[in-house]
C-alpha positions as CSV (number, residue, x, y, z in Angstrom):
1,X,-10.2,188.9,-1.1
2,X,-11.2,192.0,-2.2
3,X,-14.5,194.5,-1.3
4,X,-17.8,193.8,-0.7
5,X,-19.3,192.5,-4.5
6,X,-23.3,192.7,-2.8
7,X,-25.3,189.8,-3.5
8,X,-25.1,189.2,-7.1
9,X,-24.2,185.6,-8.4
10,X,-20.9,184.7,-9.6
11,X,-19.9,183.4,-12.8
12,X,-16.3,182.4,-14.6
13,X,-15.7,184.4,-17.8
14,X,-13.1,183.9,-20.7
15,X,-10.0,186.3,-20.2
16,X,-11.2,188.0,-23.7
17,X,-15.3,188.1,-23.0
18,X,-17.2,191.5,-23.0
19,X,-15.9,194.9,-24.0
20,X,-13.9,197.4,-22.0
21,X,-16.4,200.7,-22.6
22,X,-19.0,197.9,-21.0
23,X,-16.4,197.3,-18.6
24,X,-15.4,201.2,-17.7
25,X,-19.2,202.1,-17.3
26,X,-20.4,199.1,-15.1
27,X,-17.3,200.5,-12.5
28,X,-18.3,204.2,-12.8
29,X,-22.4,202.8,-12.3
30,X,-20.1,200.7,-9.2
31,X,-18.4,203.1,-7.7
32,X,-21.1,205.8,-7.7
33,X,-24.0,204.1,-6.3
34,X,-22.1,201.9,-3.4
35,X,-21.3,204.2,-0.1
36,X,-17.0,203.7,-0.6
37,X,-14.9,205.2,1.9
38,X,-12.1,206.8,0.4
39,X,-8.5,204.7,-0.1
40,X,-11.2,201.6,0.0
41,X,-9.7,198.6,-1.2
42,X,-11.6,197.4,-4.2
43,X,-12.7,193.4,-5.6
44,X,-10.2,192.1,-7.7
45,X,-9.8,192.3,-11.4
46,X,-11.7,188.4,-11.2
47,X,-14.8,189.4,-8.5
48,X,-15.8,192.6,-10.8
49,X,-15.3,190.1,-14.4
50,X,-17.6,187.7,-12.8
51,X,-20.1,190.6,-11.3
52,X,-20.3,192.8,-14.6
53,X,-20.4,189.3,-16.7
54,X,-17.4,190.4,-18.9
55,X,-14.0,189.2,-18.9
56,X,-10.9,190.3,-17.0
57,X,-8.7,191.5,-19.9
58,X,-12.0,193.9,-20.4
59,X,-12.2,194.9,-16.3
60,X,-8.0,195.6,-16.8
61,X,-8.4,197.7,-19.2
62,X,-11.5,199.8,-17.7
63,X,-9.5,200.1,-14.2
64,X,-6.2,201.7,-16.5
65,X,-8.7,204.0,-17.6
66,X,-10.4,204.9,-14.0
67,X,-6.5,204.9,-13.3
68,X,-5.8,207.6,-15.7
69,X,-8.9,209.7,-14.7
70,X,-7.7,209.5,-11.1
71,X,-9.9,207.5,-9.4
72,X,-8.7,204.7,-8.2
73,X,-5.2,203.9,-7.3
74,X,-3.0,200.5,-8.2
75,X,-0.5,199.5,-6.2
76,X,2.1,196.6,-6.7
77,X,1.4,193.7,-4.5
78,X,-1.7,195.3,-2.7
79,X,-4.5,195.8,-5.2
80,X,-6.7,198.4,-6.1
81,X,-7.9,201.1,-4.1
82,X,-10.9,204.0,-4.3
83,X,-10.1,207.6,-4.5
84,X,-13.0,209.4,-5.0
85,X,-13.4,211.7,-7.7
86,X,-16.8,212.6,-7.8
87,X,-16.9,214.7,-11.5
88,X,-14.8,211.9,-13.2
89,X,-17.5,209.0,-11.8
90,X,-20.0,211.1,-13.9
91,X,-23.6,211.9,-13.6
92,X,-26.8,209.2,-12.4
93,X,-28.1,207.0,-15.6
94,X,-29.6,208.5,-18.2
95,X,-31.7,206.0,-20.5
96,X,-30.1,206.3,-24.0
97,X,-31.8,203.2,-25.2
98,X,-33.3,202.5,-28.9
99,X,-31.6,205.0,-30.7
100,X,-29.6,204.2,-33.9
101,X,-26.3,205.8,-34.7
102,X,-27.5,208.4,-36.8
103,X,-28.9,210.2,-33.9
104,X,-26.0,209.5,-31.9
105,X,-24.0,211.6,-34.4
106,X,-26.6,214.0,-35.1
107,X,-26.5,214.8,-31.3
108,X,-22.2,214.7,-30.8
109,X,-22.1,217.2,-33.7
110,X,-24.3,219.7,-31.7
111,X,-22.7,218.7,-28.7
112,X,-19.6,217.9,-28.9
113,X,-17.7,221.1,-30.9
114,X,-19.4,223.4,-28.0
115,X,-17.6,221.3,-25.2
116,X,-14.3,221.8,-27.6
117,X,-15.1,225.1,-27.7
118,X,-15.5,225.5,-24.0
119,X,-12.7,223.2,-23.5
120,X,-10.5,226.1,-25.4
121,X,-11.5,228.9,-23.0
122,X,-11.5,226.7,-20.2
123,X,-8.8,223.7,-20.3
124,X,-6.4,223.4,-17.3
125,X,-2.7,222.9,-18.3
126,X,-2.6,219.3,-17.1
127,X,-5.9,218.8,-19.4
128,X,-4.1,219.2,-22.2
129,X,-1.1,217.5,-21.3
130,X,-3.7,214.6,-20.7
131,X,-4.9,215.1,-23.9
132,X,-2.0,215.3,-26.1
133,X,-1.1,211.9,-24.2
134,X,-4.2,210.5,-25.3
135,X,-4.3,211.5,-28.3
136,X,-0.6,209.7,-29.0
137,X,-1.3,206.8,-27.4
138,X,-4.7,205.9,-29.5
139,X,-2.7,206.4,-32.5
140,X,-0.4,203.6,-31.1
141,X,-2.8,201.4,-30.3
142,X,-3.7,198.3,-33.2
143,X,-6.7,196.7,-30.7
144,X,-9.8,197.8,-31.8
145,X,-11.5,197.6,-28.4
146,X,-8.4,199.3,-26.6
147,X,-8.5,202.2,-29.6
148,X,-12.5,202.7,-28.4
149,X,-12.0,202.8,-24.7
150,X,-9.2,205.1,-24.8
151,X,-10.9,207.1,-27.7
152,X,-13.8,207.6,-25.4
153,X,-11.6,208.4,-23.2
154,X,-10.1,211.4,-24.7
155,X,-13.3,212.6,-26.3
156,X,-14.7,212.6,-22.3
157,X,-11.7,214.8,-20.8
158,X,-13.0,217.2,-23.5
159,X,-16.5,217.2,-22.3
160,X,-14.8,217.5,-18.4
161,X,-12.5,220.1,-19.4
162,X,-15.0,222.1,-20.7
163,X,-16.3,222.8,-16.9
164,X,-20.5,222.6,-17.5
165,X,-21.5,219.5,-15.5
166,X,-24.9,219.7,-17.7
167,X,-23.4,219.3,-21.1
168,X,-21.0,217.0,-19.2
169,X,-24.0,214.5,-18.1
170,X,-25.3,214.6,-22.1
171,X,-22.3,213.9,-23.1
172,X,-21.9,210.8,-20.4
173,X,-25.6,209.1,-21.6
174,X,-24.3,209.5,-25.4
175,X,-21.3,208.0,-24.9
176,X,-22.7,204.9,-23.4
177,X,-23.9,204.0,-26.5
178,X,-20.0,202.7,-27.2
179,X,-21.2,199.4,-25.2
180,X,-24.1,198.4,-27.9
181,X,-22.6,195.4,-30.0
182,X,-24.1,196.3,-33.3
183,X,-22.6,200.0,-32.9
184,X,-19.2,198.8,-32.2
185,X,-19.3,196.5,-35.0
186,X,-20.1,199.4,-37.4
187,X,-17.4,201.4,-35.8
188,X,-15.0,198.6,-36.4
189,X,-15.7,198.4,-40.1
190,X,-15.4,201.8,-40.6
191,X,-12.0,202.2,-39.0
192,X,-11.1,199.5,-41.1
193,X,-11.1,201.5,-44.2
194,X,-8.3,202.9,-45.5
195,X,-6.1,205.4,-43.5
196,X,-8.9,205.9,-41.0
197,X,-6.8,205.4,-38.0
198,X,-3.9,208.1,-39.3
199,X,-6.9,210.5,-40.2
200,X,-8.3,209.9,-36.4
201,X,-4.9,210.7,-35.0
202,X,-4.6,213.8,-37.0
203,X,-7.6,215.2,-36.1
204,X,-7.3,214.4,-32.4
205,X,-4.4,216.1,-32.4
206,X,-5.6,219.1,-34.0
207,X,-8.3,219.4,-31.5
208,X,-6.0,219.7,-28.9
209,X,-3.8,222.0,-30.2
210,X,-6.8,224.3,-30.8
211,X,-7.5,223.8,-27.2
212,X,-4.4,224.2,-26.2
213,X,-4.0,227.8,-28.1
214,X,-6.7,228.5,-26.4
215,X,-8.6,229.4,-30.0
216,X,-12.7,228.1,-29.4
217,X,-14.0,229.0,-33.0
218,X,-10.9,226.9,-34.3
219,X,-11.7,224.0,-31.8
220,X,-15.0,223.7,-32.4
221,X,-14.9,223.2,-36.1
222,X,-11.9,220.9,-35.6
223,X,-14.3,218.9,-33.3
224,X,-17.0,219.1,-36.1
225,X,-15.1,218.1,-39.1
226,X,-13.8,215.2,-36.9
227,X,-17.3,214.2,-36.6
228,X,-18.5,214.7,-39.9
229,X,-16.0,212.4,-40.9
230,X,-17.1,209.6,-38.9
231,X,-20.4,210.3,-39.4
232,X,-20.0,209.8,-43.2
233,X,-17.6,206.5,-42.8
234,X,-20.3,205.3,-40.4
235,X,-22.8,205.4,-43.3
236,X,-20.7,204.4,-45.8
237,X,-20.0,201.1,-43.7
238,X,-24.1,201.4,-43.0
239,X,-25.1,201.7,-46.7
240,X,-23.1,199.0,-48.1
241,X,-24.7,196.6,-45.4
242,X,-28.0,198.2,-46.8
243,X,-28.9,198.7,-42.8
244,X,-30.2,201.8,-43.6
245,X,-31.8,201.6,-46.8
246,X,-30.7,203.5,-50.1
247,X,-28.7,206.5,-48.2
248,X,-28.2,209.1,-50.7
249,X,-24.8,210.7,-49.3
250,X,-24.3,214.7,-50.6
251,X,-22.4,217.5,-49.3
252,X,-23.4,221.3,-49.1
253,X,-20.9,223.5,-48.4
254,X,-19.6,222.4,-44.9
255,X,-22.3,220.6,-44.1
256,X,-22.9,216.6,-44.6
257,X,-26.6,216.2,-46.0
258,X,-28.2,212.6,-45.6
259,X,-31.2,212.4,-47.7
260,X,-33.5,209.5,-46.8
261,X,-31.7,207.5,-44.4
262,X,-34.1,209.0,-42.1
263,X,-37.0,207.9,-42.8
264,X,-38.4,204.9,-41.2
């Protein structure tokens, strides 16, 4: 069997139940707030499924992740094992509860092209290689909840790369919000449209190559056209489910204006 689980119930979930961002921040929440020696042995793909109530496919794919970030360790035949990374677990809890998207994106496009920008002056070489592979590998994949966690991904070694543990903890209690069903679902529909999921790969890479010529001005407005653009598709998707009312979309110079979906 694997580690010690505590004393929460256990329940049998479906192979395809929950999501993986779910999934990935339930093991950091895990792994940060139980006292685990290093080169532990962690519970099994099953014991964490039926202690995070999501499914195993989900737990998989949230362990590849941890995998990639370097902290834990898979190994053939023996399971999965703790190696502490203390920065990549990220920061305590923050509540980020009862928001709506459009402050989600109103905060990542003050946030986020200053982390690229930082990024830029500060990016290891083995950051960007990580980024470059990420950025490849979303454009390969076709499963929507893969695409987010690994998206996430990428976006977060951006935010770690940029070396301010601060902006690195605002960044953590945004993100989170990738669990909420009704956000995902939005996200979904919008990636749906047209060549968004060329356009995403694009832009990703462009990020990175602004990092990696260490260039901040150019990375940050990479980072902040990426944004706008899903900003805008994410009302788009928003308006025509008239969840936000009659959005009157406009653009001035480089900036998006959203006049009225505001109000409450």
């Amino acid at each position: 069997m694997g580690g010690v689980l505590g004393n929460s119930s256990v329940v049998e979930f479906d192979e395809g139940d929950g999501n993986s961002d779910a999934a990935l921040d339930r093991l950091r929440q895990y792994l940060r707030t139980n006292d685990i020696p290093p080169d532990s042995k962690l519970p099994t793909e099953r014991q964490f499924a039926a202690l995070f109530g999501v499914g195993r496919r989900a737990v998989r794919r949230a362990l590849e992740a941890l995998e990639a970030e370097g902290v834990v360790s898979r190994r053939q035949g023996a399971g999965t094992f703790f190696g502490r990374q203390a920065a990549s677990l990220g920061p305590q809890r923050v509540d980020a509860s009862g928001t709506d998207f459009i402050e989600i994106m109103e905060v990542r496009l003050r946030l986020e092209p200053q982390l690229a920008q930082l990024a830029a002056m500060r990016a290891r070489t083995e950051h960007v290689a990580r980024m470059r592979a990420l950025a490849v590998k979303i454009g390969q994949l076709t499963d929507f909840d893969e695409r987010e966690l690994w998206d996430g991904l990428l976006h977060r070694l951006i935010a770690q790369a940029a070396g301010n543990r601060l902006f690195l903890s605002l960044f953590d209690a945004v993100n989170r919000v990738r669990q909420d069903d009704a956000w995902r679902a939005i996200r979904e529909r919008a990636r749906s449209v047209g060549r968004t999921a060329d356009a995403v790969t694009h832009q990703h890479l462009e990020i990175v190559e602004c990092i990696a010529r260490r260039d901040p001005v150019s990375a940050g407005e990479a980072m902040r056209r990426h944004l706008l653009m899903i900003q805008e598709l994410l009302i788009r998707q928003t308006s025509l489910d008239d969840a936000i009312g009659p959005a009157i979309i406009a653009t001035e110079g480089p900036e998006l204006k959203i006049n009225g979906a505001l109000e409450r």
